[in-house]
Steps between C-alpha positions, in 0.01 A plus 500: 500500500223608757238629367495885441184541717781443746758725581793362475699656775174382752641465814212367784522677837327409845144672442534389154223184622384639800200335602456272246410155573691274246467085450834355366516125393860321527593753780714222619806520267559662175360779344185470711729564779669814435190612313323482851817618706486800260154569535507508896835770501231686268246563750268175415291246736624166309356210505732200471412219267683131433490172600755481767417666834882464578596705197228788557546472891871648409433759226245642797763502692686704216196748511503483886846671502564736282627798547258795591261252545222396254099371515487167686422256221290168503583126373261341285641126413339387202626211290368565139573163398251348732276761623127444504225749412420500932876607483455832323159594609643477832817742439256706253291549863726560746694767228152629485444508924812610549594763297219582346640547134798405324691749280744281348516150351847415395513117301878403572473157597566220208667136426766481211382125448748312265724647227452173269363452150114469474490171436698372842323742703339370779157510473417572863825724548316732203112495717685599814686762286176646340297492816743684710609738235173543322209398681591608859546875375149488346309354770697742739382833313143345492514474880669786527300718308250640795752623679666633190173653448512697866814679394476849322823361322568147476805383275530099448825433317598129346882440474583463144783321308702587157385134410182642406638721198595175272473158532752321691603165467572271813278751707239264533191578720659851645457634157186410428402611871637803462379593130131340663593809785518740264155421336307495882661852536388599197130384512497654901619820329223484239199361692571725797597834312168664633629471860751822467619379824699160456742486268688214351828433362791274453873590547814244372744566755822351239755331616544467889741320750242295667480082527274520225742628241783285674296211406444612206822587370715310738828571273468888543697727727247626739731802539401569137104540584339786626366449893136523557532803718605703151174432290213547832472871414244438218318267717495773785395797236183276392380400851544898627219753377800699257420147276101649476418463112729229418275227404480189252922481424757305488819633651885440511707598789787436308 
């Protein structure tokens, strides 16, 4: 269930983000891309994270035409798997040049790695896992954080899983990454909880029709799995100002 800081009958409109600059990662396909196609019908300046221009270049154009028009967004390829420290200093500078703040830090890329026991993982499958699912959100909220700072309400969200609840075997290095996530959240919530104006949380989206699950569960219907476009409206309620005093949780949107 969502959380009942949430109203459950939420529905986002087009002022909802209205002038709110928001940095999505794995805007390319997936959740990351509805999450950012969402947050430009609500009003937002998005900026457009992933590691293939291609991808991004068409989910602008997405932005570019929909209907009654929305902020212009911005690309901002970034591979987390091999992006060096001059890497996000450089996007942390030109977020900070060009917009002058960011409102909204949403943590939606992430590898699924293998689903094999432990002991046949692939060692340097499971470091590529961790560093893209794990690492890369951490450094990018350090980077991040002085433009975080310039907003009068910031809101950085990291995409959750139900494999964080229990133990999971066969989940391999997307498990631990995503437990690991859950603890970084937890100690920004903590260490920062002076600064009344970022806020932190994580929200599982559940079960979604995206590659991801496919690969994950290639034997299921996809016609049996909620879209992605059905569980944004939690994300949308915690980036907009009406999500103001919801700090330090966990959250299902299912």
């Amino acid at each position: 269930m969502i959380s009942r800081a949430i109203p459950t009958d939420f529905a986002p409109d087009a002022a909802l983000l209205k002038g709110r600059v928001i940095l999505v990662t794995g805007a390319g396909s997936g959740l990351g891309r509805v999450l950012a196609i969402g947050c430009a019908r609500a009003g937002a300046i998005v900026i457009l994270s992933g590691r293939s221009s291609a991808k991004l270049e068409r989910v602008y154009d997405e932005i570019e035409s929909l209907s009654g028009g929305a902020a212009q967004p911005a690309i901002a390829t970034l591979d987390l798997a091999a992006a060096t420290a001059v890497e996000y200093d450089a996007l942390a500078r030109t977020i900070g040049t060009e917009f002058g703040k960011l409102d909204g830090l949403v943590h939606a890329a992430a590898l699924l790695g293998d689903r094999t026991p432990l002991e046949q993982y692939d060692v340097p499958m499971w470091c590529k896992v961790l560093h893209v699912n794990l690492t890369a959100p951490f450094i990018l909220t350090q980077v991040m954080l002085p433009a975080l700072r310039k907003s009068r309400d910031a809101s950085v969200i990291f995409v959750s899983s139900g494999v964080v609840k229990r133990a999971r075997p066969f989940w391999g290095a997307y498990a631990v990454s995503k437990a690991g996530l859950e603890s970084v959240r937890a100690m920004w919530f903590e260490e920062l909880e002076g600064e009344a104006n970022i806020r932190f949380n994580s929200v599982n989206p559940g079960p979604m029709r995206t590659a991801m699950r496919a690969a994950a569960y290639p034997a299921e219907d996809p016609n049996t799995v909620p879209t992605a476009e059905s569980v944004t409206s939690p994300f949308l309620y915690l980036l907009s100002e009406r999500g103001r005093g919801i700090d330090g949780q966990f959250i299902d949107a299912q």
